[in-house]
MITOR-912136 format. One record per atom (N, C-alpha, C): residue number from 1; residue in one letter; atom name; x, y, z. Coordinates in pm, whole numbers. Layout:
N
+-----+-----+------+--------+--------+--------+
:   n : res : atom :     px :     py :     pz :
+-----+-----+------+--------+--------+--------+
: NUM :   a :   CA :      X :      Y :      Z :
...
+-----+-----+------+--------+--------+--------+
// end
This chain:
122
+-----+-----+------+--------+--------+--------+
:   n : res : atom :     px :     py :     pz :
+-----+-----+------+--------+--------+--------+
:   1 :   x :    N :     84 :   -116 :      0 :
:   1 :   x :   CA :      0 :      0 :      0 :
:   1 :   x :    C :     89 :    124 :      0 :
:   2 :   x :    N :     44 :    236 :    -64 :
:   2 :   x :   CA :    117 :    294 :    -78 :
:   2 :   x :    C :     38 :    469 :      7 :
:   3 :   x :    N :    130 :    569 :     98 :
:   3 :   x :   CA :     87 :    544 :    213 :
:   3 :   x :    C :    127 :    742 :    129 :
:   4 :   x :    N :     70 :    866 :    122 :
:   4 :   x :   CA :     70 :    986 :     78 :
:   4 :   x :    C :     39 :   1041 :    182 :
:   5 :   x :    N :    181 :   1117 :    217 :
:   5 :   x :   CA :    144 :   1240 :    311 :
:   5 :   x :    C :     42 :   1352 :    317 :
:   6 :   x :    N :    120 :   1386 :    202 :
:   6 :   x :   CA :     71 :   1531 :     94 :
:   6 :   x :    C :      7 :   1498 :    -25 :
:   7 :   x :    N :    -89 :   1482 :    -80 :
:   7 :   x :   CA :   -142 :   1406 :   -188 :
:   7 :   x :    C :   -114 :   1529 :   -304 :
:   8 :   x :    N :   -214 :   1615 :   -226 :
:   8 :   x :   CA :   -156 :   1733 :   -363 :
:   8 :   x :    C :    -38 :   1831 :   -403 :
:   9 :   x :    N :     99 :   1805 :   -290 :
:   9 :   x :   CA :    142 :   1805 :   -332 :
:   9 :   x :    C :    270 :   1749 :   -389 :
:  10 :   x :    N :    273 :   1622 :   -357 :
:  10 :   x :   CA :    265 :   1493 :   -446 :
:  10 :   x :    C :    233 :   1503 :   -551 :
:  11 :   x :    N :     98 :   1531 :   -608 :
:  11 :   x :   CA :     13 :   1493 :   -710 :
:  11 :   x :    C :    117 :   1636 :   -811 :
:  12 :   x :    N :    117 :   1754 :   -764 :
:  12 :   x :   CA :    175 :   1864 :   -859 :
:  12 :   x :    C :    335 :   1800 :   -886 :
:  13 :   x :    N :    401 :   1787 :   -799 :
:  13 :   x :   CA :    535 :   1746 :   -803 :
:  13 :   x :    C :    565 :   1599 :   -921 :
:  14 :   x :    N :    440 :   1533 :   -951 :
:  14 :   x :   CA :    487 :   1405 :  -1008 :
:  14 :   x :    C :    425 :   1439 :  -1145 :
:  15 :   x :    N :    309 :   1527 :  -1151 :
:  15 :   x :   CA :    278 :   1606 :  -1296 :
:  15 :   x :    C :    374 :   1686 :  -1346 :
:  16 :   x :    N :    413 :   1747 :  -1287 :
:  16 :   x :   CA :    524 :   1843 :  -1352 :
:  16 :   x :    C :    638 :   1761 :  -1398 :
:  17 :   x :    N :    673 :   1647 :  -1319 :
:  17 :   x :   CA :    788 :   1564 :  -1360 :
:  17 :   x :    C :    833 :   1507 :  -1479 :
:  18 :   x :    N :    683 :   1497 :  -1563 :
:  18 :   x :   CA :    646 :   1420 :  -1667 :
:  18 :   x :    C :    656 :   1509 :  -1756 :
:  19 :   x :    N :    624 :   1662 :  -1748 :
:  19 :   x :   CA :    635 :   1706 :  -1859 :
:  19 :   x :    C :    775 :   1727 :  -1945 :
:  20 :   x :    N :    749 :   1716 :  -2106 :
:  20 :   x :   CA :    845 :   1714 :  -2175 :
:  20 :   x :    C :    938 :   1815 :  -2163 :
:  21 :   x :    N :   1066 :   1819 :  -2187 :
:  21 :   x :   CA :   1202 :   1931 :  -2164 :
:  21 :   x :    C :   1149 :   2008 :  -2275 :
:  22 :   x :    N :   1093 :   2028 :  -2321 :
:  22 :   x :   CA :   1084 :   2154 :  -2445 :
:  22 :   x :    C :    972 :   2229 :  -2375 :
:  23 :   x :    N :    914 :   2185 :  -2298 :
:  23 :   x :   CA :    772 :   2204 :  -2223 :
:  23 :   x :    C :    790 :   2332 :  -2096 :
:  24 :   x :    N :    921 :   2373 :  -2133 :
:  24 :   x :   CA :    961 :   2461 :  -2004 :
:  24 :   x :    C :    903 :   2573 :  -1946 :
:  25 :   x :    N :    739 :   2634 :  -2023 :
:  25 :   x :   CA :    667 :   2730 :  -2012 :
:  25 :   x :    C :    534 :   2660 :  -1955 :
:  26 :   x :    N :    524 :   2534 :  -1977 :
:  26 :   x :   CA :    438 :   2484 :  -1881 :
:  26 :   x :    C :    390 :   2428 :  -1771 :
:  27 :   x :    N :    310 :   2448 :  -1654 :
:  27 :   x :   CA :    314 :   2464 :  -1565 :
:  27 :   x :    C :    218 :   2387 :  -1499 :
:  28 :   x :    N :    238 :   2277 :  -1410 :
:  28 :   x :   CA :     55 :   2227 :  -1327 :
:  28 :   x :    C :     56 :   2278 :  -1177 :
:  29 :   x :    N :    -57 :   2315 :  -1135 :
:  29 :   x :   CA :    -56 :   2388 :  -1037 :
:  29 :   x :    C :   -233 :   2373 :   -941 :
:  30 :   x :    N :   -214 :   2330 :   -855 :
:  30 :   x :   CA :   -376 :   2349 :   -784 :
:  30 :   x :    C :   -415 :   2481 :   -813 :
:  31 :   x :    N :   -572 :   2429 :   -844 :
:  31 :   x :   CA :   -609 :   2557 :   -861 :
:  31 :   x :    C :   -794 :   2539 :   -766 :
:  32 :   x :    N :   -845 :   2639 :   -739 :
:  32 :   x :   CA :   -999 :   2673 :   -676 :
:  32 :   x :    C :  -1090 :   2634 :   -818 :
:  33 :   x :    N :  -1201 :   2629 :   -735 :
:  33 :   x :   CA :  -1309 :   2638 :   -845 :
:  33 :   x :    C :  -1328 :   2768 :   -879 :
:  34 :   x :    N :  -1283 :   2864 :   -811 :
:  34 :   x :   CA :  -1297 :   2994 :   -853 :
:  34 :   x :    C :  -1226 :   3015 :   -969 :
:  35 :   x :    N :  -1089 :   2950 :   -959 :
:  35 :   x :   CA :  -1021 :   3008 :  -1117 :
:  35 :   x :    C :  -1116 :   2888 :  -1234 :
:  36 :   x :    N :  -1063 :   2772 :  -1175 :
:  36 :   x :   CA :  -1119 :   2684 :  -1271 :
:  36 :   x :    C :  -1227 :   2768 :  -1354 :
:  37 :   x :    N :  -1379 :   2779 :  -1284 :
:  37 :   x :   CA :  -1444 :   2874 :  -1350 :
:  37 :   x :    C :  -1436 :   2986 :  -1449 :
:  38 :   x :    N :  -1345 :   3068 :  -1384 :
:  38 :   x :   CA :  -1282 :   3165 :  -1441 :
:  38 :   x :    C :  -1188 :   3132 :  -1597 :
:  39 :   x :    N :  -1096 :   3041 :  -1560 :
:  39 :   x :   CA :  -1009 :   2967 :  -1633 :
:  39 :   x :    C :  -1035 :   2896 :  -1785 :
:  40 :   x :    N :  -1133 :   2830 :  -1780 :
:  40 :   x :   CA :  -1145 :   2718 :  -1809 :
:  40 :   x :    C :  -1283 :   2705 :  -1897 :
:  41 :   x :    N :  -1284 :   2814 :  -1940 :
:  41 :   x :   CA :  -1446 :   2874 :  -2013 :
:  41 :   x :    C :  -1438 :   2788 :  -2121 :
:  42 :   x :    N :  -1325 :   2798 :  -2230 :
:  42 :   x :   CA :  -1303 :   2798 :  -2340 :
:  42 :   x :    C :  -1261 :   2618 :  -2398 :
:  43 :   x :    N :  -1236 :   2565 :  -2242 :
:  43 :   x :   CA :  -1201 :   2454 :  -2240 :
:  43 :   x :    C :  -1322 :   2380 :  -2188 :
:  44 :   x :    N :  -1396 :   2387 :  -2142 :
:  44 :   x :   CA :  -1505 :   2335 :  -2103 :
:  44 :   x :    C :  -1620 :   2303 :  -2254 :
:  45 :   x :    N :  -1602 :   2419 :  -2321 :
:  45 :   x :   CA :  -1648 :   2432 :  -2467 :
:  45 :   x :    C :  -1624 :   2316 :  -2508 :
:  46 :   x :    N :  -1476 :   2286 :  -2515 :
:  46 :   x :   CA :  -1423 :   2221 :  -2625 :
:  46 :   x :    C :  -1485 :   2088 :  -2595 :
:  47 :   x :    N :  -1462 :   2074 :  -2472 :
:  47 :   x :   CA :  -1438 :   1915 :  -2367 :
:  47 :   x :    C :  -1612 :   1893 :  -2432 :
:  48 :   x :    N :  -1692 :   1949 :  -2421 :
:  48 :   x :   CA :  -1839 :   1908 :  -2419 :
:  48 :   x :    C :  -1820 :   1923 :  -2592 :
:  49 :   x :    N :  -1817 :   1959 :  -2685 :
:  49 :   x :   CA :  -1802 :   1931 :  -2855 :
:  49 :   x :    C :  -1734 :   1796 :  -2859 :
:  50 :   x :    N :  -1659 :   1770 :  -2810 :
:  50 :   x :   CA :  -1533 :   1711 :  -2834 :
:  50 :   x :    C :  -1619 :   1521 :  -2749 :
:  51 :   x :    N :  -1646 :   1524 :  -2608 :
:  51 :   x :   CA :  -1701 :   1456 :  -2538 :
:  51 :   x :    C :  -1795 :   1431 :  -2526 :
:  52 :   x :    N :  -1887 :   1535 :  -2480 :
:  52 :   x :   CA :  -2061 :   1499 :  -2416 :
:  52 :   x :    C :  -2169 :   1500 :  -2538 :
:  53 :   x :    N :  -2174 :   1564 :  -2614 :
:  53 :   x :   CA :  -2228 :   1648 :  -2705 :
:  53 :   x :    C :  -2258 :   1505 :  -2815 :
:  54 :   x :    N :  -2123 :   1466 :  -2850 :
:  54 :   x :   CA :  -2190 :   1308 :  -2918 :
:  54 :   x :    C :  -2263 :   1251 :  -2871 :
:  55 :   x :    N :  -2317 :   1222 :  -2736 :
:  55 :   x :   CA :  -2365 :   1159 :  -2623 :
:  55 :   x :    C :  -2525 :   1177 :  -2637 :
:  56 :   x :    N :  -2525 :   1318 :  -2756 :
:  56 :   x :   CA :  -2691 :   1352 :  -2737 :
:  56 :   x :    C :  -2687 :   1475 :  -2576 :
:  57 :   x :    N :  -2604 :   1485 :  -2547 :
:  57 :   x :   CA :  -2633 :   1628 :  -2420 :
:  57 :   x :    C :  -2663 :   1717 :  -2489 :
:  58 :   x :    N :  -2736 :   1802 :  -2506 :
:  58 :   x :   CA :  -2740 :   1943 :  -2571 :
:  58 :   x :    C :  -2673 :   2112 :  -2497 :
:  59 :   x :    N :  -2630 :   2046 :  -2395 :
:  59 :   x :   CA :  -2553 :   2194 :  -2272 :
:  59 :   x :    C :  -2521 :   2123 :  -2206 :
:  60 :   x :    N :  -2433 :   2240 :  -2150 :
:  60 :   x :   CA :  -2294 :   2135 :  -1996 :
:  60 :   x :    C :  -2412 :   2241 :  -1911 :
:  61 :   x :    N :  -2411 :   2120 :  -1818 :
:  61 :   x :   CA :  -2489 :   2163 :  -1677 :
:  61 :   x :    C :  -2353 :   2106 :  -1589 :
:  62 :   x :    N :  -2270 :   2239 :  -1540 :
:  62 :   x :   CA :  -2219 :   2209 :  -1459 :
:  62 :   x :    C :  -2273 :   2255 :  -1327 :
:  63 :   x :    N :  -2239 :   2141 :  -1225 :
:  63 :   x :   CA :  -2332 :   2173 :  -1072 :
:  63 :   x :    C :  -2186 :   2221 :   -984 :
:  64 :   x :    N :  -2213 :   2361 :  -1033 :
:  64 :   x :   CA :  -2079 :   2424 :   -957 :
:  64 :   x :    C :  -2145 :   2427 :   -731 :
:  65 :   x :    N :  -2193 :   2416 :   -728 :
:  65 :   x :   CA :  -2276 :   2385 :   -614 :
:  65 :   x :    C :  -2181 :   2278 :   -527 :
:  66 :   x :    N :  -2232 :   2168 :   -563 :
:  66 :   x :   CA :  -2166 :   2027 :   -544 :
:  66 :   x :    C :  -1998 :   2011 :   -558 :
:  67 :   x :    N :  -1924 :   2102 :   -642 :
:  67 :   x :   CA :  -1800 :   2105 :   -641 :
:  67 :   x :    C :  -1740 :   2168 :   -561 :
:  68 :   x :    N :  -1818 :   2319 :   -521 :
:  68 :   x :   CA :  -1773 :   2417 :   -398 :
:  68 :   x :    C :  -1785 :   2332 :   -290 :
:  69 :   x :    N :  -1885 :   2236 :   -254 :
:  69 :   x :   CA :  -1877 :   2191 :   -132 :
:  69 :   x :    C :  -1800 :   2095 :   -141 :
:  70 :   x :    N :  -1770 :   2023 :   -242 :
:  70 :   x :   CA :  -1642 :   1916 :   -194 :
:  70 :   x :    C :  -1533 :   2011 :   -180 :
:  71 :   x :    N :  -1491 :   2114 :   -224 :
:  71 :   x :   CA :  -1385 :   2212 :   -202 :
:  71 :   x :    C :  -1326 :   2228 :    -70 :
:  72 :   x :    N :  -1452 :   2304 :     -5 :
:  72 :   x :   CA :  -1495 :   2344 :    120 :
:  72 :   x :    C :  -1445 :   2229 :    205 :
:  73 :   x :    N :  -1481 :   2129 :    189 :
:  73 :   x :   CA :  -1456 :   1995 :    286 :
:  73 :   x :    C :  -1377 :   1941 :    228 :
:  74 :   x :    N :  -1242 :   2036 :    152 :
:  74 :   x :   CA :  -1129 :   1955 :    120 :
:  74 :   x :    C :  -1133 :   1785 :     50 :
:  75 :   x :    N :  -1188 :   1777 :     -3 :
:  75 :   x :   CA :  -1219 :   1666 :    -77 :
:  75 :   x :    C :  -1240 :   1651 :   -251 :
:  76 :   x :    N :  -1181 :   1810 :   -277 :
:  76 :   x :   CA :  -1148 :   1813 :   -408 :
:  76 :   x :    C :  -1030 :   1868 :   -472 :
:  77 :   x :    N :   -947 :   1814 :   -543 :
:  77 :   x :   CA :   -801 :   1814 :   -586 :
:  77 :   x :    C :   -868 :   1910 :   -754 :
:  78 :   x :    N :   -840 :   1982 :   -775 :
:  78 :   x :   CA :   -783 :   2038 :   -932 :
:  78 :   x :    C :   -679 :   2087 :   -990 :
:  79 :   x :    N :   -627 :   1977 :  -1057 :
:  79 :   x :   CA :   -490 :   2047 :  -1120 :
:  79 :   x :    C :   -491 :   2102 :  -1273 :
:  80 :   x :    N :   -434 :   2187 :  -1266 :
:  80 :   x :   CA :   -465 :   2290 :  -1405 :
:  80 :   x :    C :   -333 :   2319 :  -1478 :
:  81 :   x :    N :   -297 :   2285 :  -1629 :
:  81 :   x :   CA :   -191 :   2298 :  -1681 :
:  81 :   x :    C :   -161 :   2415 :  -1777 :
:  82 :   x :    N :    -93 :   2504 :  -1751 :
:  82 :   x :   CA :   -119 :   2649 :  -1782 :
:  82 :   x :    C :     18 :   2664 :  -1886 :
:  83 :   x :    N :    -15 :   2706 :  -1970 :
:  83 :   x :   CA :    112 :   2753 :  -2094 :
:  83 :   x :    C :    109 :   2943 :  -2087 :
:  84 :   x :    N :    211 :   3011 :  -2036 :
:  84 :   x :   CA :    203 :   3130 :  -1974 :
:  84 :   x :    C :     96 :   3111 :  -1875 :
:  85 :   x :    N :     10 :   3226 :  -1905 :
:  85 :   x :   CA :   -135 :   3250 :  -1848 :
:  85 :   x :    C :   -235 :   3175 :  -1854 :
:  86 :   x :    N :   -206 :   3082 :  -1986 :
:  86 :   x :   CA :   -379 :   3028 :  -2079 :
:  86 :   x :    C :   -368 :   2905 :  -2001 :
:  87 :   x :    N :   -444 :   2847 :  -1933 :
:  87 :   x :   CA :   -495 :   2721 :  -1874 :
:  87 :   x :    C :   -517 :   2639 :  -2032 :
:  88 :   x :    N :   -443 :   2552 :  -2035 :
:  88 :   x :   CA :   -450 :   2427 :  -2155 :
:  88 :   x :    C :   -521 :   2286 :  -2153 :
:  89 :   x :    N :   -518 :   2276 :  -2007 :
:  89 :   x :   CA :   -567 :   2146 :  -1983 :
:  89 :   x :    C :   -566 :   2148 :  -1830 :
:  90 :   x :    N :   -675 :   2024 :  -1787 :
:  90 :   x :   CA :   -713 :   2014 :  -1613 :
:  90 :   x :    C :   -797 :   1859 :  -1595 :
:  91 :   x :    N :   -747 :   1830 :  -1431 :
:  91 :   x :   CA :   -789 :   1730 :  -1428 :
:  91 :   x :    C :   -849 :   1735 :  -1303 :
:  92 :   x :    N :   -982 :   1696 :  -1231 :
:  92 :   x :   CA :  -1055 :   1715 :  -1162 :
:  92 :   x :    C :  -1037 :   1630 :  -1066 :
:  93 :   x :    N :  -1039 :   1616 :   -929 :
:  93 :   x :   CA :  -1056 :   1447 :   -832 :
:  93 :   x :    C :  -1096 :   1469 :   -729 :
:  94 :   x :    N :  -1169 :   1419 :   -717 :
:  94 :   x :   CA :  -1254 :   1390 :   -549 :
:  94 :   x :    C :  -1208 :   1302 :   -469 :
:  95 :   x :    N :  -1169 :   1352 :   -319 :
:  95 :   x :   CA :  -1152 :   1260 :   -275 :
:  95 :   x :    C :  -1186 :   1164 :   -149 :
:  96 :   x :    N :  -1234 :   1031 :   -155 :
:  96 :   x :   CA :  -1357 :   1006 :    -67 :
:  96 :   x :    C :  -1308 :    843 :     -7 :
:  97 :   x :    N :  -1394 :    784 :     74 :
:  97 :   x :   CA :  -1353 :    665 :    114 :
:  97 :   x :    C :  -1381 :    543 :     34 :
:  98 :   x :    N :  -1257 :    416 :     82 :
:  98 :   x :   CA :  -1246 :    340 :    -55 :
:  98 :   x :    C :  -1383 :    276 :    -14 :
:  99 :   x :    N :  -1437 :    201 :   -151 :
:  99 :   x :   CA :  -1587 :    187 :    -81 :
:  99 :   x :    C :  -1541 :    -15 :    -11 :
: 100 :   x :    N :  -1460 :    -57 :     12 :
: 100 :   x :   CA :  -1449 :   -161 :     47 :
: 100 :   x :    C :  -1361 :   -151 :    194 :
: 101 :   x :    N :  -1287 :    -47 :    203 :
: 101 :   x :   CA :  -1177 :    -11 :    314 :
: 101 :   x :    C :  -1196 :     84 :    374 :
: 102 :   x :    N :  -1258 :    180 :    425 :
: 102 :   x :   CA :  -1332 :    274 :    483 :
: 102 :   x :    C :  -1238 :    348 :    579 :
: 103 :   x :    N :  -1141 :    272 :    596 :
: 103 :   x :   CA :   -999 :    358 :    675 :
: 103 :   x :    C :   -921 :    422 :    609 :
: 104 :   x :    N :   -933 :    368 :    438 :
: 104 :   x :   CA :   -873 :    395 :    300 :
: 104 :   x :    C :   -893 :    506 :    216 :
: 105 :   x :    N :   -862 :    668 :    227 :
: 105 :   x :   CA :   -871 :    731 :    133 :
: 105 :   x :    C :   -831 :    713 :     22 :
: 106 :   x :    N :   -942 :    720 :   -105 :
: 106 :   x :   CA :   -873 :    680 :   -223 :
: 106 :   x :    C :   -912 :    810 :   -337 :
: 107 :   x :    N :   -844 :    828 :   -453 :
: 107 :   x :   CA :   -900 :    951 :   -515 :
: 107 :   x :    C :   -938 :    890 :   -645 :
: 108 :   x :    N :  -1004 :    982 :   -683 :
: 108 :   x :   CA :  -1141 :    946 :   -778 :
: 108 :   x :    C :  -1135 :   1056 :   -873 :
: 109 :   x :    N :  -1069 :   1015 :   -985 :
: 109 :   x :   CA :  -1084 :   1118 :  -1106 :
: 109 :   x :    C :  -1199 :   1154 :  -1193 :
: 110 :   x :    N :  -1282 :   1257 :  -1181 :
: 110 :   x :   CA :  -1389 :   1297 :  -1227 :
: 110 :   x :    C :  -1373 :   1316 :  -1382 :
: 111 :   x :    N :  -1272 :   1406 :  -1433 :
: 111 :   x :   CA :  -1240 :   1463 :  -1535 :
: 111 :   x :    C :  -1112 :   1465 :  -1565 :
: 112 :   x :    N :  -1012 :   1464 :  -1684 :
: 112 :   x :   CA :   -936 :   1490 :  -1750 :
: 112 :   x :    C :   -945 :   1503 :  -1862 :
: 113 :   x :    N :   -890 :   1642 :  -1913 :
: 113 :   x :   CA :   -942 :   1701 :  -2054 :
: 113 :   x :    C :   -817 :   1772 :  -2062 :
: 114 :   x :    N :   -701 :   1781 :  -2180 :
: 114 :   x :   CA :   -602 :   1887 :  -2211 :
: 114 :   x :    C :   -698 :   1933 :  -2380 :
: 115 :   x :    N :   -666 :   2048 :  -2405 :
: 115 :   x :   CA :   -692 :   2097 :  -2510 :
: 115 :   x :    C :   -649 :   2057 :  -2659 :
: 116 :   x :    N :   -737 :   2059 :  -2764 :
: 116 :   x :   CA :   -680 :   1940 :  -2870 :
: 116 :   x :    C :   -574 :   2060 :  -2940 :
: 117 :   x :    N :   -529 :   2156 :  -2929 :
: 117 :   x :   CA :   -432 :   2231 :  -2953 :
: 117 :   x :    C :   -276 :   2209 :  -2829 :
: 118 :   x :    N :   -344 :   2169 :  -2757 :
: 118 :   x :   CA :   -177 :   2127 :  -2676 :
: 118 :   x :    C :   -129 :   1954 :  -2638 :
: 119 :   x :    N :   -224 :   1884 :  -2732 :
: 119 :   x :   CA :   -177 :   1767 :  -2714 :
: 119 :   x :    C :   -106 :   1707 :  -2750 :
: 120 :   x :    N :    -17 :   1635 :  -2711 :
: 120 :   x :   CA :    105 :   1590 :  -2781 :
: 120 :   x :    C :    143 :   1508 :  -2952 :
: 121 :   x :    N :    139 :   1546 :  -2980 :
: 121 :   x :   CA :    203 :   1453 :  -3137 :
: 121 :   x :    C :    256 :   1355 :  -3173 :
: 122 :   x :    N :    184 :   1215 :  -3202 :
: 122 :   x :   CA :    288 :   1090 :  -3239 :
: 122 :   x :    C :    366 :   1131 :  -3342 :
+-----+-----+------+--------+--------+--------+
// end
C-alpha cells in the first residue's frame, strides 16, 4: 500500500515531472473552483463538442454547487496545466472513502481534458 502524506502536493510534483524538456513554459498547479471557473471557459467548450455532445447532451450543466462543497470539505483536488497565463488542460478528483476499506482514502478522477491544440504529437 502505498501510504501519501501530501497528496496534492505529491500529485503537482509528479505532474510536472512528466512534462516534456521543451515544455519549459508549462506549468501544473492546484487551482480553486474559482479560477477553474474563471479559467477554463473555453475549455469546457471544447471538452463538451469534443465529449458529451456526441452523447446527445445538448448543454454542460455544470453543478458548480456540489464542487464548492467538496472544495470546502477539502475533498477536491484540481490540477490545471497552464502555458504562460492560458490554462491548456485540467484534471478534476474527489476525494472520498475506498468503498471496500473505509480507513482507505482513495481519489477518484472525475475529469481529465487537455486541449486538442496542446496535445502531444505521435
Amino acid at each position: 500500500m502505498i501510504v501519501i502524506d501530501n497528496p496534492l502536493t505529491e500529485l503537482v510534483a509528479a505532474a510536472n515531472a512528466v512534462l516534456r524538456p521543451d515544455s519549459h513554459r508549462t506549468v501544473i498547479r492546484s487551482v480553486t473552483t474559482a479560477e477553474m471557473q474563471r479559467d477554463a471557459v473555453s475549455l469546457f467548450e471544447e471538452n463538451w463538442q469534443e465529449n458529451v455532445r456526441p452523447l446527445g447532451i445538448d448543454r454542460l450543466e455544470l453543478n458548480a454547487p456540489f464542487y464548492e462543497s467538496l472544495e470546502r470539505s477539502g475533498m477536491l483536488i484540481i490540477l490545471a496545466a497552464y502555458l504562460n497565463e492560458t490554462m491548456v488542460g485540467y484534471s478534476v478528483n474527489m476525494l472520498m472513502p475506498h468503498p471496500h476499506f473505509t480507513q482507505i482514502t482513495v481519489c477518484r478522477n472525475d475529469v481529465f481534458f487537455v486541449g486538442a491544440a496542446w496535445r502531444a504529437r505521435a
